[in-house]
Each structure stands twice: as C-alpha cells, then as structure tokens.
Backbone and ligand atoms as CSV (ligand in chain L), in Angstrom:
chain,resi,resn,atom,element,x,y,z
A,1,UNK,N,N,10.831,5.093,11.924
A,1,UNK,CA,C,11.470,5.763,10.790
A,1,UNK,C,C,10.410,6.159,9.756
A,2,UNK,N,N,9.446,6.690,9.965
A,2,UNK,CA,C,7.923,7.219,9.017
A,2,UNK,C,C,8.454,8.024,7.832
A,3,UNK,N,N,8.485,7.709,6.939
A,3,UNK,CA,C,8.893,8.447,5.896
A,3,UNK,C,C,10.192,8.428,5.508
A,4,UNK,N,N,11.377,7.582,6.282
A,4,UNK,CA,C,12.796,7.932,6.345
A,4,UNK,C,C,13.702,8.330,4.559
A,5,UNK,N,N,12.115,7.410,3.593
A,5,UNK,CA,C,13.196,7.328,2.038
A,5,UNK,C,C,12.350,8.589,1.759
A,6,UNK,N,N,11.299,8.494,1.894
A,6,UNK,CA,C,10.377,9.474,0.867
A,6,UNK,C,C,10.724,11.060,1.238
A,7,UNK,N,N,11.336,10.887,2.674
A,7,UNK,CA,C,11.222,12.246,3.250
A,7,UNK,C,C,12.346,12.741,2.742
A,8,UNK,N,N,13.293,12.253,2.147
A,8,UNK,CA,C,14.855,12.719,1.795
A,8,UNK,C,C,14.875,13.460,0.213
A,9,UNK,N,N,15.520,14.642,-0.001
A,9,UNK,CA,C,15.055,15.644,-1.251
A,9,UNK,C,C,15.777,14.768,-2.167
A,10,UNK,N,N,15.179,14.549,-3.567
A,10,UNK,CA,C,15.498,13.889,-4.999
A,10,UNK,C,C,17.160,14.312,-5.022
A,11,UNK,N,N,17.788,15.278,-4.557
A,11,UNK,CA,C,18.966,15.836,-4.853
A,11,UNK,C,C,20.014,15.023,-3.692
A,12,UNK,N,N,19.673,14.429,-3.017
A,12,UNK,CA,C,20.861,13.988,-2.213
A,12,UNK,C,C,21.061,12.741,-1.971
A,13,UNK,N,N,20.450,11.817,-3.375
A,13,UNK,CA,C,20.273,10.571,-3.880
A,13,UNK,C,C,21.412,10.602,-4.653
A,14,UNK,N,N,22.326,9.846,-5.132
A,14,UNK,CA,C,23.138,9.611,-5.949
A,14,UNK,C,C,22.860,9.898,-7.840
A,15,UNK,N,N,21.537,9.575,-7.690
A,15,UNK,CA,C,21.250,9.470,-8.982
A,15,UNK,C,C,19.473,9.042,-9.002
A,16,UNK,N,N,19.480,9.351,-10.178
A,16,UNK,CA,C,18.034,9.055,-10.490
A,16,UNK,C,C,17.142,7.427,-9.728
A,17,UNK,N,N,18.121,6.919,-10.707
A,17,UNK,CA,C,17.743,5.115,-10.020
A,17,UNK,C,C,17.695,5.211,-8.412
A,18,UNK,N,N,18.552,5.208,-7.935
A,18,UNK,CA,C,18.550,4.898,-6.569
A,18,UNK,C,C,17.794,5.903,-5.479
A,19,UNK,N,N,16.919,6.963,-6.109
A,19,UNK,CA,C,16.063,7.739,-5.858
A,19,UNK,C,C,14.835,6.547,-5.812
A,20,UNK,N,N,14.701,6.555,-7.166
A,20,UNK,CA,C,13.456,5.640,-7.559
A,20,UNK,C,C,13.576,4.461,-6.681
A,21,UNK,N,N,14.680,3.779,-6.590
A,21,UNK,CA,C,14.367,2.432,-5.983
A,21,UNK,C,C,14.567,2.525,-4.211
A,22,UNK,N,N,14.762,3.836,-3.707
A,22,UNK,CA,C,14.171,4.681,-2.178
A,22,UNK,C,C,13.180,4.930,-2.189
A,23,UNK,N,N,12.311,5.260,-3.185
A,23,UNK,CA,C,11.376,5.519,-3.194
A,23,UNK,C,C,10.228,4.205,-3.095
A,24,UNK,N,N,10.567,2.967,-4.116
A,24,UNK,CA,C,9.846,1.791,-3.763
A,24,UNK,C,C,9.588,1.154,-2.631
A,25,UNK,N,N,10.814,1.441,-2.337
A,25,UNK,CA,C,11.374,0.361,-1.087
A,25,UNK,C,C,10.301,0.587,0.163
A,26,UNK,N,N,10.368,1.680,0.264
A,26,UNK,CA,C,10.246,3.058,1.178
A,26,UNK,C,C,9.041,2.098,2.604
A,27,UNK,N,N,9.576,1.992,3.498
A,27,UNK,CA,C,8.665,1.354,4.615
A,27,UNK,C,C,7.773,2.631,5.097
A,28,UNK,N,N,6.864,1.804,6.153
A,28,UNK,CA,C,5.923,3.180,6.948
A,28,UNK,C,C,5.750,4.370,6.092
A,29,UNK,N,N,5.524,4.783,4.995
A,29,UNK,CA,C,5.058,5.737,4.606
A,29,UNK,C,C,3.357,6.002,4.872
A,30,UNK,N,N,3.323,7.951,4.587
A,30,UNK,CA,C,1.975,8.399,5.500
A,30,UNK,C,C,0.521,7.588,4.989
A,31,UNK,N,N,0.280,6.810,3.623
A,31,UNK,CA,C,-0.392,6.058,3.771
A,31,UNK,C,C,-0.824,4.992,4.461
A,32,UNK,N,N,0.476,4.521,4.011
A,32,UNK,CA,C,0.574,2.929,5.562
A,32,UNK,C,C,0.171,2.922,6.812
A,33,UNK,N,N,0.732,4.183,7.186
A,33,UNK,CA,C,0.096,4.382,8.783
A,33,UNK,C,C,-0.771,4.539,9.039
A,34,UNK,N,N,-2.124,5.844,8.244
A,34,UNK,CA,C,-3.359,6.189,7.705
A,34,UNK,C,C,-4.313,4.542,8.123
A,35,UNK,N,N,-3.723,3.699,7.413
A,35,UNK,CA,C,-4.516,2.475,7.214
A,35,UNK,C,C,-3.871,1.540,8.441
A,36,UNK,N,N,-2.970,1.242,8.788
A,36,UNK,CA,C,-2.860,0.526,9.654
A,36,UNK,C,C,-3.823,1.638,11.317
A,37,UNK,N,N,-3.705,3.056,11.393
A,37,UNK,CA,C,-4.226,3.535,12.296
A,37,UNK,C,C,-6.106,3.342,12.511
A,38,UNK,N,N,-6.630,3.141,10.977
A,38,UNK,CA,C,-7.726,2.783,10.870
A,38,UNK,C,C,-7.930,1.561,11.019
A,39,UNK,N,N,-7.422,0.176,10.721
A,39,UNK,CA,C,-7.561,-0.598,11.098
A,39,UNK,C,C,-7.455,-1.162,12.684
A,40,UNK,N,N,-6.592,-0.278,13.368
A,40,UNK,CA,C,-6.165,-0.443,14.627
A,40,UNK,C,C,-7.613,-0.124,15.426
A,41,UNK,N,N,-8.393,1.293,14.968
A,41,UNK,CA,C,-9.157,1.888,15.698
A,41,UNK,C,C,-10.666,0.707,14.702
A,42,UNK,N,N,-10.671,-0.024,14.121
A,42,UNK,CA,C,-11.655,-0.915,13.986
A,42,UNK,C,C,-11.590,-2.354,15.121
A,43,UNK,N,N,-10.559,-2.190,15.643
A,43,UNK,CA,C,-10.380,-3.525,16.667
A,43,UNK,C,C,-9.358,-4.927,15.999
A,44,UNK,N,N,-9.095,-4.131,14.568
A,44,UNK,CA,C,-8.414,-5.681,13.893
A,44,UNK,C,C,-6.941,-5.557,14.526
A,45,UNK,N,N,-6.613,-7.288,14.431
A,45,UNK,CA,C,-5.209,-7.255,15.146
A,45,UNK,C,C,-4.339,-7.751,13.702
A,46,UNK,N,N,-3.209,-7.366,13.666
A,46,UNK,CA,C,-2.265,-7.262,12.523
A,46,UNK,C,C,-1.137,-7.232,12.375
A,47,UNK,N,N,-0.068,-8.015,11.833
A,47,UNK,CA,C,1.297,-7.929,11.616
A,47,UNK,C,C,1.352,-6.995,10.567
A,48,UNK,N,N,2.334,-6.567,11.003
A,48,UNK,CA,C,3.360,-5.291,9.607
A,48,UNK,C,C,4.603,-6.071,8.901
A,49,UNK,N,N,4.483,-5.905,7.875
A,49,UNK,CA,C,5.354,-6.220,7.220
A,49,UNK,C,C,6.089,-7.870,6.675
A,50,UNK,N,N,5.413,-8.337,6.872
A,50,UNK,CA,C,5.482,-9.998,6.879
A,50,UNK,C,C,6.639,-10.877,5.698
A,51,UNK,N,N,7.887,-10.487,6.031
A,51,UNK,CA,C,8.803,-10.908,4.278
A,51,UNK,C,C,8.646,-12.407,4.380
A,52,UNK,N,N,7.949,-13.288,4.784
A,52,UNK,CA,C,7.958,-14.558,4.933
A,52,UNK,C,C,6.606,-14.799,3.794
A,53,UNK,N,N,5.514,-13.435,3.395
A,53,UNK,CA,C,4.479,-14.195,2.377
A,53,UNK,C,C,5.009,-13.105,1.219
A,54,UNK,N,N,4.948,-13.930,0.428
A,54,UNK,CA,C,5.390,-13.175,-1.150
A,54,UNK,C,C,4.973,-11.758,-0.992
A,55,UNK,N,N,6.246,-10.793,-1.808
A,55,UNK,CA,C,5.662,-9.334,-1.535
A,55,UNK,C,C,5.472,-8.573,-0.598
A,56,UNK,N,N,6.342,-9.457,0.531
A,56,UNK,CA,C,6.263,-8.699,2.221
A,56,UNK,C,C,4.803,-7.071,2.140
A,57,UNK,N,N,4.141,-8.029,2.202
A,57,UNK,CA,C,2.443,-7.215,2.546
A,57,UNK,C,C,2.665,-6.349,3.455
A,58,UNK,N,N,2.324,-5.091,3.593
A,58,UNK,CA,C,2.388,-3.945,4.329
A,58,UNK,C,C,1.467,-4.238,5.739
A,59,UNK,N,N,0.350,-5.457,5.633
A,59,UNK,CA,C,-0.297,-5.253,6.643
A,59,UNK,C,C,-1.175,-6.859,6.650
A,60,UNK,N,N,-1.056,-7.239,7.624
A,60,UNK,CA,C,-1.337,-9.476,7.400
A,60,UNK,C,C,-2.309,-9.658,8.914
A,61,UNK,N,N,-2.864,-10.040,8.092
A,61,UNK,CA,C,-4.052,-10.642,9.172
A,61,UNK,C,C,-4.240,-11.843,9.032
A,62,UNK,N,N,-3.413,-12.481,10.467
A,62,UNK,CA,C,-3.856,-13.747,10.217
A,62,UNK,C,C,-5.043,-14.563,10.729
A,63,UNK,N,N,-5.448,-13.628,11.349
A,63,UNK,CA,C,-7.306,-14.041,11.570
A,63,UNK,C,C,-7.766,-14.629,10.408
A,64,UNK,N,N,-7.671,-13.539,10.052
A,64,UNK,CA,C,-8.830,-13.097,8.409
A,64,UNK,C,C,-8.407,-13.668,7.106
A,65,UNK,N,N,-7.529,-14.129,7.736
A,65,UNK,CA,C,-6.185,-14.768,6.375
A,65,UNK,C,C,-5.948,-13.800,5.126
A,66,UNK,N,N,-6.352,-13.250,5.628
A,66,UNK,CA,C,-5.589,-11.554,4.296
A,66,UNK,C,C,-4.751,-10.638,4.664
A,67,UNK,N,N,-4.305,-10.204,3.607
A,67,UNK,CA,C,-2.999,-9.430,3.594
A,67,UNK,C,C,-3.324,-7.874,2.762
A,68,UNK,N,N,-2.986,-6.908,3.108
A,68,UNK,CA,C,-2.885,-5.559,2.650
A,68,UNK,C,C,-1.680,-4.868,2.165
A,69,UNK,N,N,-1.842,-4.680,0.862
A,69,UNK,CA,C,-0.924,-4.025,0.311
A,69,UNK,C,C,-1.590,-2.278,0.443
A,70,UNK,N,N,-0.431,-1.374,0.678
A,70,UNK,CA,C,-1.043,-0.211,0.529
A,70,UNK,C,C,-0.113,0.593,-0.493
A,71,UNK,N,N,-0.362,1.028,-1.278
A,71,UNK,CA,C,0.195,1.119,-3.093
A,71,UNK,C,C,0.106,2.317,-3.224
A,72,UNK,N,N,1.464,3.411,-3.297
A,72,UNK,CA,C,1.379,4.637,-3.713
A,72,UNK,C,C,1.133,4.567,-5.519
A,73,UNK,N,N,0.076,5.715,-5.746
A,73,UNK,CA,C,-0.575,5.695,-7.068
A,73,UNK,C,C,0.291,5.601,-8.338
A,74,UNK,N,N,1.166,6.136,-8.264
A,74,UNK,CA,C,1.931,6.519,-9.032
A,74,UNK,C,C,2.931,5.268,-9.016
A,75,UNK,N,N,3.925,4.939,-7.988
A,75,UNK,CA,C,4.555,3.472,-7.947
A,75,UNK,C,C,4.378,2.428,-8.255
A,76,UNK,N,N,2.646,2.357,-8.352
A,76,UNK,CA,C,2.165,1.030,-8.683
A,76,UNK,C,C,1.203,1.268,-9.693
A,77,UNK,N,N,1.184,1.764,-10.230
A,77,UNK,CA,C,0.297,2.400,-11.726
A,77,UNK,C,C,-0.862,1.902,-11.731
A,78,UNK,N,N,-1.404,2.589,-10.452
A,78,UNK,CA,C,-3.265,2.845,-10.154
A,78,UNK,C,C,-3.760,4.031,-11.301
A,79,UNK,N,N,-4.928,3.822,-11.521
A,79,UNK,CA,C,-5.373,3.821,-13.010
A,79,UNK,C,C,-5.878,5.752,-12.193
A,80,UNK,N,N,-5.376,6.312,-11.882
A,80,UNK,CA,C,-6.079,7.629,-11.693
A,80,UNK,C,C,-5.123,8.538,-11.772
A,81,UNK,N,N,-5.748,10.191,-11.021
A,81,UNK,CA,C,-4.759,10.800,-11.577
A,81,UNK,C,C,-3.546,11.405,-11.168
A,82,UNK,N,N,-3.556,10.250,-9.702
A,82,UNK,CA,C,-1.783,10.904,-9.343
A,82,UNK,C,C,-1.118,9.958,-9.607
A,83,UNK,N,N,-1.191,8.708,-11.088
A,83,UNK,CA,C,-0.404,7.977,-11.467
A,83,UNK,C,C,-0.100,8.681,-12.810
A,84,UNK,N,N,0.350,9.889,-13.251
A,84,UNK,CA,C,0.181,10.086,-14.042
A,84,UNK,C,C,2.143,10.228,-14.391
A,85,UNK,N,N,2.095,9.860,-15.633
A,85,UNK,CA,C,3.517,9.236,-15.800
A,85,UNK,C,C,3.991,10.871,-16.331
A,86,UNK,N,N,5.712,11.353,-16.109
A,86,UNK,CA,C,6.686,12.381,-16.009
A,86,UNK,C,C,6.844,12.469,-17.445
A,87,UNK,N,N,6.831,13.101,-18.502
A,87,UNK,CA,C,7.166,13.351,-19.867
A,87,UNK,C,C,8.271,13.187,-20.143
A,88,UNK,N,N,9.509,13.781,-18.857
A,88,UNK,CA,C,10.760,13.143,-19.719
A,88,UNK,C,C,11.002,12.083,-18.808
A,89,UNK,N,N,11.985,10.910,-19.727
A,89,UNK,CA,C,12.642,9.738,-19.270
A,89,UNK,C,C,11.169,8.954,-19.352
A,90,UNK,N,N,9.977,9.148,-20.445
A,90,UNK,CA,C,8.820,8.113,-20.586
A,90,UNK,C,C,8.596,6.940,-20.361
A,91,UNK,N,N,10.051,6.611,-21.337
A,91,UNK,CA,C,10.066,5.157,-21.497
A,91,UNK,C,C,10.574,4.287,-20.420
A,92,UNK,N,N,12.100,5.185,-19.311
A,92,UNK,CA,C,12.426,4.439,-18.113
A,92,UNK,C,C,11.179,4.377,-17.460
A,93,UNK,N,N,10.590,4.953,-17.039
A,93,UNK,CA,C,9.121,5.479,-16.391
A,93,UNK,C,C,7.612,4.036,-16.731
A,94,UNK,N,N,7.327,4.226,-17.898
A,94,UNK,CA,C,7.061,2.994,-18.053
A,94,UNK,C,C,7.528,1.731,-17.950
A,95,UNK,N,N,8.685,1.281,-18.601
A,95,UNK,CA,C,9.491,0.352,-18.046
A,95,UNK,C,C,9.157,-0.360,-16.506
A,96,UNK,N,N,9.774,0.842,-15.579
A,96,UNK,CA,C,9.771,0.660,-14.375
A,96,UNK,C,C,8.399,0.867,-13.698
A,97,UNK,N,N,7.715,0.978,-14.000
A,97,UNK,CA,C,6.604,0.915,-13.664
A,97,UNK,C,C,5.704,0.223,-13.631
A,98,UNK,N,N,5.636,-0.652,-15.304
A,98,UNK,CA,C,5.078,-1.814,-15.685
A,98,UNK,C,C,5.778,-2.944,-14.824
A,99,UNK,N,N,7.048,-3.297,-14.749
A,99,UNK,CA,C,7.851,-3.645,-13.477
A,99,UNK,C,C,7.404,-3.680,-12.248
A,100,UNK,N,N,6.666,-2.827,-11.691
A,100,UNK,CA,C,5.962,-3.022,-10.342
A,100,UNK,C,C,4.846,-3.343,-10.392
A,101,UNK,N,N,4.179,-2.685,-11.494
A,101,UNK,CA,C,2.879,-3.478,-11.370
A,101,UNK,C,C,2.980,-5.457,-12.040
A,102,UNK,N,N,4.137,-5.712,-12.631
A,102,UNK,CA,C,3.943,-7.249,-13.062
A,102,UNK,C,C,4.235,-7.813,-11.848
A,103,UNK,N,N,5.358,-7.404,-10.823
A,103,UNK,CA,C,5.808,-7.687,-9.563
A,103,UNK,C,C,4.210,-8.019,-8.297
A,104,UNK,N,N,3.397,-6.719,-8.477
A,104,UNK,CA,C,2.523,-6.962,-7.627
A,104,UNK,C,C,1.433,-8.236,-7.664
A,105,UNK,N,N,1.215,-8.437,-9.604
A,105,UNK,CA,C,0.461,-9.020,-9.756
A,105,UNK,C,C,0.868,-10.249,-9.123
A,106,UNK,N,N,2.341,-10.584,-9.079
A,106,UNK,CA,C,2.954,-12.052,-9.568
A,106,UNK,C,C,3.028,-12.438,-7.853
A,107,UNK,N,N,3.288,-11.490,-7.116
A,107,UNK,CA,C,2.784,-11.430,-5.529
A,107,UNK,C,C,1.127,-12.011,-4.811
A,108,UNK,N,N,0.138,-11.051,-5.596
A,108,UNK,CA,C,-0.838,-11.519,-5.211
A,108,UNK,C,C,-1.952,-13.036,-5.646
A,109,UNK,N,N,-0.713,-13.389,-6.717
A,109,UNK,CA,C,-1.128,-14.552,-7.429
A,109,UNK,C,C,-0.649,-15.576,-6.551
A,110,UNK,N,N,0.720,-15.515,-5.798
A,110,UNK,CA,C,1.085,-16.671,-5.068
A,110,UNK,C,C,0.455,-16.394,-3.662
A,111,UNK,N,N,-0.019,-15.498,-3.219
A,111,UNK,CA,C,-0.580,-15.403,-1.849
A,111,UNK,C,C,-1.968,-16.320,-2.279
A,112,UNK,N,N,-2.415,-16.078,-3.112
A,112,UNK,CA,C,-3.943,-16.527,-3.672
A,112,UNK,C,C,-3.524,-18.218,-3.390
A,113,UNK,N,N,-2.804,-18.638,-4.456
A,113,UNK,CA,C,-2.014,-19.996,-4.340
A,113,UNK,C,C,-1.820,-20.252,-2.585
A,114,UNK,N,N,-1.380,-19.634,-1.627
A,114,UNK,CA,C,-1.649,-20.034,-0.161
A,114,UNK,C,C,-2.468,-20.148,0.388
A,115,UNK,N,N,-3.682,-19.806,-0.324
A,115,UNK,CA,C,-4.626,-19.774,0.771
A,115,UNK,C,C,-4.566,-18.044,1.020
A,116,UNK,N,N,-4.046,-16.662,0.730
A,116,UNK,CA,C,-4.409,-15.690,1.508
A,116,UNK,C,C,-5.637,-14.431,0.574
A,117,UNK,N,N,-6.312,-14.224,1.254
A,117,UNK,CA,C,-6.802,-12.942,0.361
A,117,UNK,C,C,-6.229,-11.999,0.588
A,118,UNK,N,N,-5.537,-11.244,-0.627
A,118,UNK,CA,C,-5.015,-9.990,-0.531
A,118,UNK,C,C,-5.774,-8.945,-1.408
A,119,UNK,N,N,-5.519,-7.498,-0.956
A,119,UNK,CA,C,-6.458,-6.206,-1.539
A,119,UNK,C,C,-5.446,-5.078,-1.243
A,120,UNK,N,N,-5.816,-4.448,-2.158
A,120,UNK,CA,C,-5.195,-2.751,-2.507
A,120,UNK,C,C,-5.436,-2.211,-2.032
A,121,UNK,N,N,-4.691,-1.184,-1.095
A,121,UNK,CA,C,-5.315,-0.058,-0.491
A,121,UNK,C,C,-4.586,1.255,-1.269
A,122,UNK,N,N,-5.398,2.001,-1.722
A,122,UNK,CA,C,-4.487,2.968,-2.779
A,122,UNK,C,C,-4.162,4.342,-2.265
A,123,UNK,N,N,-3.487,4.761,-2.065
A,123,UNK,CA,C,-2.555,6.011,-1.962
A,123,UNK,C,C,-4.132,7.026,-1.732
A,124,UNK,N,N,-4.651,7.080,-2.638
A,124,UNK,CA,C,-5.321,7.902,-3.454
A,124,UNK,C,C,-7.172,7.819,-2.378
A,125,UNK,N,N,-6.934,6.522,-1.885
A,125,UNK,CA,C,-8.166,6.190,-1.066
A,125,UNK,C,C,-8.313,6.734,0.044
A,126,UNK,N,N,-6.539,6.479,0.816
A,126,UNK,CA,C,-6.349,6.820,1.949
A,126,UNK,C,C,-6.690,8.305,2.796
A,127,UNK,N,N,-6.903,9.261,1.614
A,127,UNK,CA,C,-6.991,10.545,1.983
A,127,UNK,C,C,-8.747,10.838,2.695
A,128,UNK,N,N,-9.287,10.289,2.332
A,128,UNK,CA,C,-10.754,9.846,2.867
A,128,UNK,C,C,-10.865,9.701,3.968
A,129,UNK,N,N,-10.982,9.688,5.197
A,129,UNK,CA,C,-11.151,8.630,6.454
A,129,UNK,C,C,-12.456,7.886,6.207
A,130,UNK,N,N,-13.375,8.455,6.247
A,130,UNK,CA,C,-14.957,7.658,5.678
A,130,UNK,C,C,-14.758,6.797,4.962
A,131,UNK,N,N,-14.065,6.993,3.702
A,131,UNK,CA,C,-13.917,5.973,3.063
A,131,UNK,C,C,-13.050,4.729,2.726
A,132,UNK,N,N,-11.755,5.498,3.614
A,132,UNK,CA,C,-11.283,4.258,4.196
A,132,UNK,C,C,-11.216,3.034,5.260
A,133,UNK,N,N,-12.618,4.236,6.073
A,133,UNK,CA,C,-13.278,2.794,6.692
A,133,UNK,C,C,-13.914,2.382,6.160
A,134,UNK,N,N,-15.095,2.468,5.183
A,134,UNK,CA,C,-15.608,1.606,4.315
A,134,UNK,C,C,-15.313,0.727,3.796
A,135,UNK,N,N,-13.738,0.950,3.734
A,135,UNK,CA,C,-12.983,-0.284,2.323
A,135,UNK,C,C,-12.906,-1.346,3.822
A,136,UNK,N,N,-12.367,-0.940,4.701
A,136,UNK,CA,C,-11.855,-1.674,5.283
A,136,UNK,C,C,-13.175,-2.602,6.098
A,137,UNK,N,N,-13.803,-1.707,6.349
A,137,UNK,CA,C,-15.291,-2.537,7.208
A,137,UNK,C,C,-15.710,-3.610,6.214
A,138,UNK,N,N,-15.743,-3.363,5.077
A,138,UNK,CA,C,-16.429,-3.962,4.018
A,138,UNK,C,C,-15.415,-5.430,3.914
A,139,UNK,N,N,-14.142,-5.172,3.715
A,139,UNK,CA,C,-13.319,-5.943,3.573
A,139,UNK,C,C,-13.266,-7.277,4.773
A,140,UNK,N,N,-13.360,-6.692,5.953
A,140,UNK,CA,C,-13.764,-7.787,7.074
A,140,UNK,C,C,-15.002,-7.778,7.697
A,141,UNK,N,N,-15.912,-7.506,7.088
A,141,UNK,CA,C,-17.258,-7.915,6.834
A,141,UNK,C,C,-17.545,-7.305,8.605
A,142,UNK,N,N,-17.116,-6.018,8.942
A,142,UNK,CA,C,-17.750,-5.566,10.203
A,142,UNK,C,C,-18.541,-4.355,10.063
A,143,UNK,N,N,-19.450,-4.559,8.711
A,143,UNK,CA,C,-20.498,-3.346,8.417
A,143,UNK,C,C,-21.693,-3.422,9.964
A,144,UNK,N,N,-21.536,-2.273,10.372
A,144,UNK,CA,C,-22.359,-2.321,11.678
A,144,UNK,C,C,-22.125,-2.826,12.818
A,145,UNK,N,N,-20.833,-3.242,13.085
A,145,UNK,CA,C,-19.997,-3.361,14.242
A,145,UNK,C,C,-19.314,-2.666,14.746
A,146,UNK,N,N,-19.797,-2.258,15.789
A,146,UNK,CA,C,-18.858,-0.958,16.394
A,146,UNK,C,C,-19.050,0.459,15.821
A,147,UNK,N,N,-20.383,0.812,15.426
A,147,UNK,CA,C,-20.465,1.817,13.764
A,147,UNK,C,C,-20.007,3.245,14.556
A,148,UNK,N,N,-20.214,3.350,15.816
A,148,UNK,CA,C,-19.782,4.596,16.755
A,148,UNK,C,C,-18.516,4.803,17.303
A,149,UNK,N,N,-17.636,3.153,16.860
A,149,UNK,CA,C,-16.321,3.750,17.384
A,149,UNK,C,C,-15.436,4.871,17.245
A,150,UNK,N,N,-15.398,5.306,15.823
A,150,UNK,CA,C,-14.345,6.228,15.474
A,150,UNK,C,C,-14.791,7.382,15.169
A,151,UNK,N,N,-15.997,7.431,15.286
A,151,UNK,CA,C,-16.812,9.035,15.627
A,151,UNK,C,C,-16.864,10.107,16.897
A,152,UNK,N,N,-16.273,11.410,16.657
A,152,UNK,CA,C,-16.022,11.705,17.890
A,152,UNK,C,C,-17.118,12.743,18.023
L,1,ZN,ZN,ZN,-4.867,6.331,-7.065
C-alpha cells in the first residue's frame, strides 16, 4: 500500500484534521522505501515497522541495536526549507506540529532508556542517493565495505 494516505487528494478527506492525521499516520511512504531500498542494497538486515519499541520506528535493526525513523520535513519540523509552516491556520499548524516533534523526542528518549540507538532520516536527505548512503554507511560503521556495491 506505498503511499495509500499521502496519495489520496486533501479534498476527499472529511476535513482538515483527519487529512492531517492521514497524513502522519501515513505507512511506506516514497521516503521510507528510498531508505529501506538503500539499506537493503548495503547488505543490512531489518524489521519494518516494529509497534512493540516506542514510536513504532520505520526501520529496527536488531543487529545494530538501532532503530530508524524516517521524518517527512515538514511533519516533523526539520529545521529546513520544506518545513516551512502554511500562513493560514498558523497557530493549528504550530500546535500540531510542536506535537510531533515533542512526540518524537519523548520516543527517542525511551528507546535510548532500552538500550536502542535511534537516528533521523529526513525527507529532505533522502533525495540524494550518495548521500544517503553516506548517512547510512556512516551510521553502521561500513565506510569501505562493499564501496562498489551500488555503483553501476
Ligand atoms: Zn528537511
């Protein structure tokens, strides 16, 4: 179901809210996959979606004991410029926004408390391939392992 909330037009939502909260919810979106497809083609092995560790993590390695969140810019009020907040309805907008980002924090604070390392993968990164293997090589420390795999 790749896209099933995000792909549906703002107009055939009931209403504003329940747009927005299709829009949070929203599983497999084209980032997620982006990064789980890069991670796949680095050799890492990985659960999706894990609602058993706080914040059901988009992407859990239990090798590595970390977890991946992958955070559209704007949903999770990444500091650049496709988080850039709608002029009208400001204040719902902030509100709800500050809301996801206290949510994420309060997520990656109790994974920390387990024992897991968790990291951001941002909307905004994903558009890179280079550089989203970087985050990710860097992240499981396989700088120079395999450096020819995903070069065609
Ligand atoms: Zn961003």
């Amino acid at each position: 179901m790749a896209g099933a909330a995000t792909g549906r037009p703002k107009d055939s939502y009931p209403s504003l809210r329940s747009w927005t909260m299709a829009q949070i919810r929203s599983r497999n979106t084209k980032p997620e996959i982006a990064v789980r497809k890069a991670a796949h083609a680095l050799g890492l092995r990985f659960r999706i979606h894990d609602a058993n560790l706080a914040g059901t993590p988009d992407l859990v390695f239990p090798r590595w004991k970390t977890v991946l969140f992958v955070h559209g810019c704007f949903w999770h009020l990444h500091h650049c410029e496709r988080a850039r907040l709608p002029k009208t309805n400001a204040d719902y907008w902030t509100e709800k926004l500050q809301r996801n980002a206290r949510r994420d924090k309060a997520a990656r604070r109790l994974l920390k408390r387990s024992g897991w390392r968790s990291a951001i993968i941002w909307e905004c990164q994903v558009k890179d391939a280079a550089k989203l293997d970087r985050i990710l090589q860097r992240l499981f420390d396989l700088a120079g392992a395999n450096p020819r795999r995903r070069s065609r």
